[in-house]
SEPANU-577872 format. One record per atom (N, C-alpha, C): chain; residue in three letters; x, y, z; atom name; residue number from 1. Coordinates in pm, 1 decimal. Layout:
<nodes>
['A','ALA',[X,Y,Z],'CA',NUM]
...
</nodes>
This chain:
<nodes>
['A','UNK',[-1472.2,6807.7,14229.0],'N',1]
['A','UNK',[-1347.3,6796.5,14300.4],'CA',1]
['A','UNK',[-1360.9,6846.9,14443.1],'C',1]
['A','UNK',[-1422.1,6914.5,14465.9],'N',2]
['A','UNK',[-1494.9,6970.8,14583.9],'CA',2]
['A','UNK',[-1490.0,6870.3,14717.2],'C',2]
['A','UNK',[-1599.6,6777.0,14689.9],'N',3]
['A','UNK',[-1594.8,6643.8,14758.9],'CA',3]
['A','UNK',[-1500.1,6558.9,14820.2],'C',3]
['A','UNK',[-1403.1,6530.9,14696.7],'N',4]
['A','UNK',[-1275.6,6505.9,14711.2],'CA',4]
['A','UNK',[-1192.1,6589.0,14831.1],'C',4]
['A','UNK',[-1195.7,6655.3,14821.6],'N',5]
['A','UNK',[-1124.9,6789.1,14970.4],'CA',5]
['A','UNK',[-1179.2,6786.2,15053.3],'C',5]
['A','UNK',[-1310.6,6782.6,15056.3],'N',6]
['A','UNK',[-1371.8,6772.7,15224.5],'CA',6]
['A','UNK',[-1346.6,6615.9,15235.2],'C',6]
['A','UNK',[-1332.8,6503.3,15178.8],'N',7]
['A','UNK',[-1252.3,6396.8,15244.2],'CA',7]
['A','UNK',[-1189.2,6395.7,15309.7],'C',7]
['A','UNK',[-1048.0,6452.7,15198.2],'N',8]
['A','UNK',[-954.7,6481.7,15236.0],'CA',8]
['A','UNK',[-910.7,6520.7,15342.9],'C',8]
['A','UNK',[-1007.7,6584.0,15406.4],'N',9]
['A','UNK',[-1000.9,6664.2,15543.6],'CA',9]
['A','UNK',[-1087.7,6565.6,15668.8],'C',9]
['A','UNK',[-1158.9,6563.0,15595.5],'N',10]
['A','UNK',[-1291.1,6476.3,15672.0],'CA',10]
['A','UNK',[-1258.1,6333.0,15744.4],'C',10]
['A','UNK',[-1181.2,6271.9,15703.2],'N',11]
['A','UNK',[-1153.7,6113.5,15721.2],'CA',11]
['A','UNK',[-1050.1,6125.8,15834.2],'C',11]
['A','UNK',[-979.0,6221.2,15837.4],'N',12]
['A','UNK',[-849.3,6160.9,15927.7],'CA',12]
['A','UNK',[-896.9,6235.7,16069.2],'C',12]
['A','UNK',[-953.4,6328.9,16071.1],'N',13]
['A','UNK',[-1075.2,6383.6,16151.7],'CA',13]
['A','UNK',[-1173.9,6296.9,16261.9],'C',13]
['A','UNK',[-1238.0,6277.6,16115.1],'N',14]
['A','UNK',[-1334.1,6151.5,16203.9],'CA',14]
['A','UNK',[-1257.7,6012.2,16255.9],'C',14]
['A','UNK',[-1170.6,5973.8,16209.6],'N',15]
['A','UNK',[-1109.3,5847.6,16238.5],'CA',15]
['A','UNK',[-1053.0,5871.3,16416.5],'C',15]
['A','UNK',[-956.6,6006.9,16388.3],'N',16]
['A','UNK',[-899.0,5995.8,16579.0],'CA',16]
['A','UNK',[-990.9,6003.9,16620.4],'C',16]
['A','UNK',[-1119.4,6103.0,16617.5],'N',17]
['A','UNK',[-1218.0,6122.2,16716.6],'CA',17]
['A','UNK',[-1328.6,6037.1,16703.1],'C',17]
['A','UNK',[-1358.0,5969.5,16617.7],'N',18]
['A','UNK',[-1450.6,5848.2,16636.4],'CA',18]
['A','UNK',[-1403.4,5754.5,16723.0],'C',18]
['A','UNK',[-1266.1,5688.2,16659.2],'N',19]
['A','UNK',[-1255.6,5568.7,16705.1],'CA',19]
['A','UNK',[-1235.5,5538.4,16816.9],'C',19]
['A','UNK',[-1172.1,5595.8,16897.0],'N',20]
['A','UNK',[-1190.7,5608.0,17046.3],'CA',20]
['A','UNK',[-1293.5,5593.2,17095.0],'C',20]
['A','UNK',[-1422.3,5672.5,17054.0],'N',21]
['A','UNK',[-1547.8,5703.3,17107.1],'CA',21]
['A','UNK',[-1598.1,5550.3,17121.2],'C',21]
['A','UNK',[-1581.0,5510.2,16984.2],'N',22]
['A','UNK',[-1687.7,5376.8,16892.9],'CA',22]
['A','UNK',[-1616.5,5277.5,17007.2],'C',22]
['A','UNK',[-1487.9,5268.3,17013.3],'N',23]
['A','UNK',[-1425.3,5156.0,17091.1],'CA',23]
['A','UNK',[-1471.4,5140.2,17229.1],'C',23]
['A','UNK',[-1481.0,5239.8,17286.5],'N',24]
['A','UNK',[-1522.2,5293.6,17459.9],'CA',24]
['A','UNK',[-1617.1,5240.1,17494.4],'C',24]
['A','UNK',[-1731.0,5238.3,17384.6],'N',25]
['A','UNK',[-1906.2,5237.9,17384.9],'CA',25]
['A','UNK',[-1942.4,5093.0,17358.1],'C',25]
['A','UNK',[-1813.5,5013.5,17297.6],'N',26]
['A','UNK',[-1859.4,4873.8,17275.1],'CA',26]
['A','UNK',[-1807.8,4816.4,17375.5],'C',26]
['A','UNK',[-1693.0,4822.1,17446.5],'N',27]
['A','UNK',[-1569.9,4761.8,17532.5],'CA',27]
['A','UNK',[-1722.6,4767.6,17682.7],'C',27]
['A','UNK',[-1776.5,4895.0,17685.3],'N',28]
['A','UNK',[-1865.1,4907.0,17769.9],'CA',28]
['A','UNK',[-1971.1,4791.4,17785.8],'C',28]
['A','UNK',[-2044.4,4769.2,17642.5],'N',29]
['A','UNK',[-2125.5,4710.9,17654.4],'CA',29]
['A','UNK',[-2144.6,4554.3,17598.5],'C',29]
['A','UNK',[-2029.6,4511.9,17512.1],'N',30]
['A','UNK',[-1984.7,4382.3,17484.5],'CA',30]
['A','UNK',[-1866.2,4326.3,17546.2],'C',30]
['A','UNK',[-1803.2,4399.2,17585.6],'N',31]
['A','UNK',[-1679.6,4347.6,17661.2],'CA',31]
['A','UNK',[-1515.9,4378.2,17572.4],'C',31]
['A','UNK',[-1407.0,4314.8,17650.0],'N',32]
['A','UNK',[-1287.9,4341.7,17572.8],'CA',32]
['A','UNK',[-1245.9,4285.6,17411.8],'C',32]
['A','UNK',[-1304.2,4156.9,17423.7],'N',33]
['A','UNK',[-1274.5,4099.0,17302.9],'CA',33]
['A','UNK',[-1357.1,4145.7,17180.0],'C',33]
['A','UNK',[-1509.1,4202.5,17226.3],'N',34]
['A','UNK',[-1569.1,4305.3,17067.6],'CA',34]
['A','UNK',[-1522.8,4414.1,17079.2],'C',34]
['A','UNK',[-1405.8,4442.0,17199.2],'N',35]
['A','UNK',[-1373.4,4624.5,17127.7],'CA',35]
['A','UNK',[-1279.3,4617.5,17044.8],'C',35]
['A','UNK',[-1195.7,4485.6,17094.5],'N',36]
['A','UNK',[-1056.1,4444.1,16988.9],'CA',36]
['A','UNK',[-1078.5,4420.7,16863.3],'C',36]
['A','UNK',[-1169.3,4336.3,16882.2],'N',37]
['A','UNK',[-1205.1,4323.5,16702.9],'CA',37]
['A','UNK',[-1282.8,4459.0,16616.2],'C',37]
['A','UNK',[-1369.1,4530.8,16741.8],'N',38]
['A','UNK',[-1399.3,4634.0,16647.7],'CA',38]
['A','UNK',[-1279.1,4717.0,16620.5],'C',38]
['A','UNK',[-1203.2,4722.8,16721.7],'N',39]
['A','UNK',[-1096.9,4802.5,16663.5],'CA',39]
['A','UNK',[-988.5,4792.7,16554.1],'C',39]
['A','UNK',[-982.4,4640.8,16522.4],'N',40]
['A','UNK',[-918.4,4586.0,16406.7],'CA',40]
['A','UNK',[-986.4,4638.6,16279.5],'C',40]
['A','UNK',[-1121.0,4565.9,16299.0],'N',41]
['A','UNK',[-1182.1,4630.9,16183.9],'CA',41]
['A','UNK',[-1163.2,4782.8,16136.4],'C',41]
['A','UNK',[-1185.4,4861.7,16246.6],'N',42]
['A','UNK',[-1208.7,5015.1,16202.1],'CA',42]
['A','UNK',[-1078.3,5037.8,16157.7],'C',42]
['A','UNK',[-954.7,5026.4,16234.6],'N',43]
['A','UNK',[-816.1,5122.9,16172.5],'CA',43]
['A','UNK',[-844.4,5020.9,16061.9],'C',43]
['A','UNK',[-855.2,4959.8,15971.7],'N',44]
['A','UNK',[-832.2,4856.1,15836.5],'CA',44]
['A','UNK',[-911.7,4936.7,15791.5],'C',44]
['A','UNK',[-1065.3,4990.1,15781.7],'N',45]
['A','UNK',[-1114.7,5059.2,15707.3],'CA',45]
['A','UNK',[-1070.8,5208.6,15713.8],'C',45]
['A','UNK',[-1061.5,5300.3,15825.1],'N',46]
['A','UNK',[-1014.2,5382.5,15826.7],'CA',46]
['A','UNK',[-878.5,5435.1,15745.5],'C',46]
['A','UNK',[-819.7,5294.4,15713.2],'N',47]
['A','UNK',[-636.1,5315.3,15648.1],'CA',47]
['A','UNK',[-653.3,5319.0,15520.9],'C',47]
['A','UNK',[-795.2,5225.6,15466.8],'N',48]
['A','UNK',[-805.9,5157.5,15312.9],'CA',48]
['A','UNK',[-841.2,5330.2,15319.1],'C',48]
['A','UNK',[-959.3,5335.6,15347.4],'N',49]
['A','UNK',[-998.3,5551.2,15316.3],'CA',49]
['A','UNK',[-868.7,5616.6,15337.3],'C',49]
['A','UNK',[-792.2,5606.6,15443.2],'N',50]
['A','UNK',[-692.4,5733.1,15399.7],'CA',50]
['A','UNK',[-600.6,5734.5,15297.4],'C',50]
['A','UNK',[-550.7,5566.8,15268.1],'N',51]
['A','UNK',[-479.6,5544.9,15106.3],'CA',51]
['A','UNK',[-576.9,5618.2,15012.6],'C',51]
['A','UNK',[-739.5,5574.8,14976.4],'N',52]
['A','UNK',[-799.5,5557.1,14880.9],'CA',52]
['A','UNK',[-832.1,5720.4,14828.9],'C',52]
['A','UNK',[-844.6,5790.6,14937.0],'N',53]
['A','UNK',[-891.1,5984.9,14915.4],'CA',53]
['A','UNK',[-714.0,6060.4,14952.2],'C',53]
['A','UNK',[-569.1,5970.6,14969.6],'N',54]
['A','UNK',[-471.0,6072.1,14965.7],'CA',54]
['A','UNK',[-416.9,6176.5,14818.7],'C',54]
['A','UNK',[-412.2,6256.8,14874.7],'N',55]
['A','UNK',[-358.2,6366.8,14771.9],'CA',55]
['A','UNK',[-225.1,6306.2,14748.4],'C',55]
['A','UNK',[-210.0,6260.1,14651.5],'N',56]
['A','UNK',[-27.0,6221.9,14611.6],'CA',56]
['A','UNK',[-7.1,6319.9,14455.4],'C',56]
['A','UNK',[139.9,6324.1,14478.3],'N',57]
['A','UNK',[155.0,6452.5,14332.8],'CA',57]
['A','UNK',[148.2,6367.9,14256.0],'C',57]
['A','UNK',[127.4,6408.1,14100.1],'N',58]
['A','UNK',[124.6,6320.8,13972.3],'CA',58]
['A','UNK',[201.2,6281.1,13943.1],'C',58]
['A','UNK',[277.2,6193.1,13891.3],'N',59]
['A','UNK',[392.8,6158.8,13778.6],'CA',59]
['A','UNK',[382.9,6196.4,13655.4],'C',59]
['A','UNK',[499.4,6282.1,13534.8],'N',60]
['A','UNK',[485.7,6342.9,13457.8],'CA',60]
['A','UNK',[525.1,6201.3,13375.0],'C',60]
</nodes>
């Protein structure tokens, strides 16, 4: 369960401070239209991970 928590923590973390970075570095060197699409891609994976590792309470 361990693992699970440093996700938890880990993902929403790396997502603001990556994605900016990742976007900057392509827009640089492919232009506007691969930063757009990389950026589509990433928040879509970034969102599926923050649904897929959220802490939600149980239902009894």
């Amino acid at each position: 369960m361990g693992a699970k928590r440093f996700l938890v923590l880990v993902v929403p973390v790396a997502g603001s401070l990556g994605l900016p970075i990742a976007v900057a570095l392509v827009m640089k060197q492919a232009g506007i239209g691969a930063g757009v699409g990389l950026i589509l891609l990433l928040i879509c994976l970034w969102f599926a991970l923050m649904l897929r590792f959220a802490q939600m309470p149980e239902h009894s």
